[in-house]
C-alpha positions in Angstrom: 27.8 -22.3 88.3 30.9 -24.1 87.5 32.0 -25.9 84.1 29.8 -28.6 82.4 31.6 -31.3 80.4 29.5 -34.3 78.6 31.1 -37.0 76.5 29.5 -37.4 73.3 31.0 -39.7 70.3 32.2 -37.9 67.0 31.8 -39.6 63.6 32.5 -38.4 59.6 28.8 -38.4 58.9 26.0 -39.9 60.2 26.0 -43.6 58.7 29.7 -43.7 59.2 31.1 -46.8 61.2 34.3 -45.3 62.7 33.8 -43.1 65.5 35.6 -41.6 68.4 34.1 -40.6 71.9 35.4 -37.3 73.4 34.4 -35.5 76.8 33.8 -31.8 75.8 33.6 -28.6 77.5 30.1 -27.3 77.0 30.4 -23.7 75.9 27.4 -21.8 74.9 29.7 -18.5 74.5 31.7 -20.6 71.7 29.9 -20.6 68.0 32.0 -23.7 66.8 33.1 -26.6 68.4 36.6 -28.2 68.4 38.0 -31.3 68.2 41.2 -32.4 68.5 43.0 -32.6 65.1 44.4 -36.4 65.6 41.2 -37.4 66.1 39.5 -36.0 63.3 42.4 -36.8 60.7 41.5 -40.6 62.2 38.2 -40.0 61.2 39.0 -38.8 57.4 37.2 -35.9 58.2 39.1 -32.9 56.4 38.9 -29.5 56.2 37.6 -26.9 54.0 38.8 -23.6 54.9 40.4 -21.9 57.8 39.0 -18.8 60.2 40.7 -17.0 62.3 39.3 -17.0 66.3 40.2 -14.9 68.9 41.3 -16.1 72.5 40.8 -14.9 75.6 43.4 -12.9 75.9 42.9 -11.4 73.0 45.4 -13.7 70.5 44.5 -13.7 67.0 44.7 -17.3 65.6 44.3 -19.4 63.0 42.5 -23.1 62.3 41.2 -25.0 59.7 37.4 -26.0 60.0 35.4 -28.9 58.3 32.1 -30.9 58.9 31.6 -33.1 61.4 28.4 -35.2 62.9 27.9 -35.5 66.6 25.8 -37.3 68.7 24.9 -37.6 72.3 22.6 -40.1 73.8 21.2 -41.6 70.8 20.4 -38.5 69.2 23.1 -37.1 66.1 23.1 -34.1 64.0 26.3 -32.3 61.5 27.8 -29.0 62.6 31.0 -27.2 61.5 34.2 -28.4 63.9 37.3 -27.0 64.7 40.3 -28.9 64.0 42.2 -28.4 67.4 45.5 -27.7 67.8 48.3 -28.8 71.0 46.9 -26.4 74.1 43.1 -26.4 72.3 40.7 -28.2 74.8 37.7 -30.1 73.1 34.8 -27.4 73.3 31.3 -28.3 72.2 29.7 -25.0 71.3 26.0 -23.6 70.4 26.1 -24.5 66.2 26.7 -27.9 67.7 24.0 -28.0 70.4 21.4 -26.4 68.0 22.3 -29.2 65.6 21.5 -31.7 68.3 18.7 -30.1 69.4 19.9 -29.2 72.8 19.9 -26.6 75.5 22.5 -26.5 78.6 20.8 -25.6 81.9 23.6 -24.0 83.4 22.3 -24.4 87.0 21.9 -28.5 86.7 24.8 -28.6 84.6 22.5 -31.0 82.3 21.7 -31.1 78.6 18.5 -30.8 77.8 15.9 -30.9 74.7 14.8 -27.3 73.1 11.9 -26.1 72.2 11.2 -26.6 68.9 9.5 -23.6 67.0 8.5 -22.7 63.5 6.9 -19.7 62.0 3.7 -20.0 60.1 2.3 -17.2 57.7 -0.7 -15.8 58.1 -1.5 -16.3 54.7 -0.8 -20.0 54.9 -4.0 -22.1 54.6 
């Protein structure tokens, strides 16, 4: 299937004026996405707590996390990112594409729209 990378532009929050475009590694097995620190110091975006993530290999480690907002072709939305460290490569994971309201279709490699549901109770007139 091979590896899908888009390039979508990073800002504080959604009316903010300073912004930074990034190409990302589309990862639907990754919760969070990450961005690289420098970038999102640049940004004034900050951090409000640290988590630890486990790699590949099975490495425990540690990186702070804060809010930023994302968009990709016109559309935007605000997920939690990842302040990347040297080694970390820009991932774009599924909190990020939910915010966005997108779907990867691993075979064309494209992003796509989701389908949009809500639940209705039966009660509900």
């Amino acid at each position: 299937m091979g590896l899908t990378h888009k390039l979508l532009k990073v800002k504080e929050s959604r009316k903010a004026a300073s912004e930074s475009e990034i190409e990302f590694l589309i990862d639907i097995g990754a919760i969070h996405s990450l961005v690289p620190r420098q970038t999102l110091d640049a940004l004034g975006i900050e951090p409000y707590k640290k988590l630890t993530f486990i790699l590949a290999d099975g490495t425990k480690v540690e990186r702070q996390v804060g809010d930023a907002y994302f968009e990709y072709q016109g559309e935007g939305g605000a997920a939690p990112v990842i302040f990347g460290e040297a080694g970390d490569e820009a991932l774009l994971g599924a909190m990020t594409l939910e915010s966005l309201g997108l779907v990867l279709n691993p075979f064309q490699r494209e992003l796509f729209p989701m389908r949009l549901m809500l639940a209705r109770s039966l009660s509900a007139s």
